[in-house]
N, C-alpha and C positions, 0 to 999 in steps of 0.2 A: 697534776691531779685536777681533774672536771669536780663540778658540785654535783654530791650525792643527790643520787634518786629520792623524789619521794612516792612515787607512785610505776604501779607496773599496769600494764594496759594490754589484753589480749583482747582479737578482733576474731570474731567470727559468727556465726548467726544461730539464736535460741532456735532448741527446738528438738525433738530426737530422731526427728528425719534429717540435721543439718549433723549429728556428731559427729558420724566416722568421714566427712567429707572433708577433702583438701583443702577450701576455704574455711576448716574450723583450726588449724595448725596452733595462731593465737591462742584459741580457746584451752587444748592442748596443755600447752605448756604454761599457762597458769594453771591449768589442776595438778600437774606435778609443782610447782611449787608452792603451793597454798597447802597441796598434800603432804609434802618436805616440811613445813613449817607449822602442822598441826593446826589448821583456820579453817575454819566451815563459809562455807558461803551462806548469801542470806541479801532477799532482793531490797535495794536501796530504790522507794520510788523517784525522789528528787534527783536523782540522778538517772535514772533507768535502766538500770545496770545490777548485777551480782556482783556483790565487793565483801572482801573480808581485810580484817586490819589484822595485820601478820609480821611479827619481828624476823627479820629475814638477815639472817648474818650481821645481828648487832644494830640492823636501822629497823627503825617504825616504820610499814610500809603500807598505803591502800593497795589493794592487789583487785583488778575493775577488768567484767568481762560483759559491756556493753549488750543490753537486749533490744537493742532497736534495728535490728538486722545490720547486714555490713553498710549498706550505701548510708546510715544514719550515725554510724559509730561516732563523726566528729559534735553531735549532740553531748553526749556522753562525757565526753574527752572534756570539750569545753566547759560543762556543767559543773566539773570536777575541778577544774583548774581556777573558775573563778569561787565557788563554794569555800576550795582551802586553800586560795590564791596561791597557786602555783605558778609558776613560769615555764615556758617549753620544757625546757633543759632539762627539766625533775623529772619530764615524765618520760618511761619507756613503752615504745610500743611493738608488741612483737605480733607480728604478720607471716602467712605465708607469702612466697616469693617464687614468682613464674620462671624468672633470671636464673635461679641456681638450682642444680640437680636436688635431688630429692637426697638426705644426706649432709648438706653442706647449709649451715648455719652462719651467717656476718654480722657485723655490727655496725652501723654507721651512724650520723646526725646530720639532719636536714635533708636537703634535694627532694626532686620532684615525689610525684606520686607511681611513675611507671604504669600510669591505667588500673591501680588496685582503688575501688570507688571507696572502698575504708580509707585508706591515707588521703586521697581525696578528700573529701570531706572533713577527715580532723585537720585539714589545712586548712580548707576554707573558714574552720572555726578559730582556728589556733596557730597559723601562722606554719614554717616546711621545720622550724626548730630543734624539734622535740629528736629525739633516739627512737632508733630501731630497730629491733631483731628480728633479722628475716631470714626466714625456715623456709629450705629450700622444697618444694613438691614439682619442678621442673615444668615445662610445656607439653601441651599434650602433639600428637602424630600432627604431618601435616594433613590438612584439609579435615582436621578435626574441631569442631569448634569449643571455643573455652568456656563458656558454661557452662553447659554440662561436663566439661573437665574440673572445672574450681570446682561443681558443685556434686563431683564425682566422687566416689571409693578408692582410695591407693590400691594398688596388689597390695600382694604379703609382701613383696621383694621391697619395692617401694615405703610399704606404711615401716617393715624394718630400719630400713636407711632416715626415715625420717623419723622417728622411735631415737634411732643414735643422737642424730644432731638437735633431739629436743635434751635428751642425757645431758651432750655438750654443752648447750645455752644455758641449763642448770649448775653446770661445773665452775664456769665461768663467770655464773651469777656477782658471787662476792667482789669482786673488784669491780665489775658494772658498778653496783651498789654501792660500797667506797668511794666510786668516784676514779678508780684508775681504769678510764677507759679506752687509754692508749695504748696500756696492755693489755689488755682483753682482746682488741682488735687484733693485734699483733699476734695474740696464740691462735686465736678463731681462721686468723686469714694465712697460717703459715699449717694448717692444718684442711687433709680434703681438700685443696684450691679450684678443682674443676667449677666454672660453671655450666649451667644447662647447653651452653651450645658447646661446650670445650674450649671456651678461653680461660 
């Protein structure tokens, strides 16, 4: 058993021209769980961020959806960590993820940033420590550029599959949360295993 979480962290960028885009995934799935747990958001400026404090399967949780667009999200992260002195460990951050089909949800801690300038950045503030939930929204065609793919609109087909594996990251929440995150990974990674290229 890992040490429980105290804080959830979704990444994506304020704004209502940024909502239904692949780069809000993050964003996403903290409003399913802030909505699961009955919490209003409400802008924290010391932090700059939308946070609500939410009993999430038995723990006291911040639940932080950073407004400083993505490339500043480790402002945020950090702010939070030292404000309620946290340590990495506590905190989860859930992200979209280029790597895996759209659909397929993981869980990991530490490592790099894989080019996402959000984990970027909460590294550069905060050290590779902290947890991950990364929501798969796949790579765009080739000779397509990622930009305007991250900062694109799923299809139906696609925004479905990832719809699911935001469902799933919620399923699975509780043990995250607990602290047994070896079983979490375990069901997450034994289920939909494709990634975006087919490994």
């Amino acid at each position: 058993m890992g040490e429980p979480l105290a804080a959830l962290v979704g990444l994506g960028n304020p704004g209502p021209e940024y909502d239904d885009t692949r780069h809000n995934a993050g964003f996403w799935f903290m409003d399913r769980v802030a909505h699961g747990a009955g919490a209003s958001w409400r802008h924290e400026a010391k932090l700059s961020a939308s946070v609500c404090r939410a009993r999430v399967h038995g723990a006291e949780l911040w639940l932080v959806k950073p407004l400083t667009f993505m490339n500043g999200s480790g402002t945020t992260v950090g702010a939070l960590c030292r404000y309620y002195r946290l340590v990495p460990t506590q905190v989860l951050v859930a992200h979209d993820e280029l790597d895996l089909a759209p659909g397929i949800v993981r869980l990991k801690k530490g490592g790099g940033a894989g080019g996402h300038n959000g984990l970027t950045d909460i590294i550069a503030h905060l050290g590779a420590e902290f947890w991950r939930l990364r929501i798969g929204i796949g790579r765009p065609p080739p000779r397509r550029d990622l930009i305007p793919y991250v900062l694109g609109r799923p299809s139906h087909e696609e925004a479905s599959a990832i719809e699911a594996s935001l469902a799933r990251g919620v399923e699975i929440l509780p043990l995250i949360v607990q602290g047994d995150t070896q079983r979490a990974m375990n069901l997450l990674h034994t289920t939909g295993g494709e990634t975006a290229n087919g490994a």
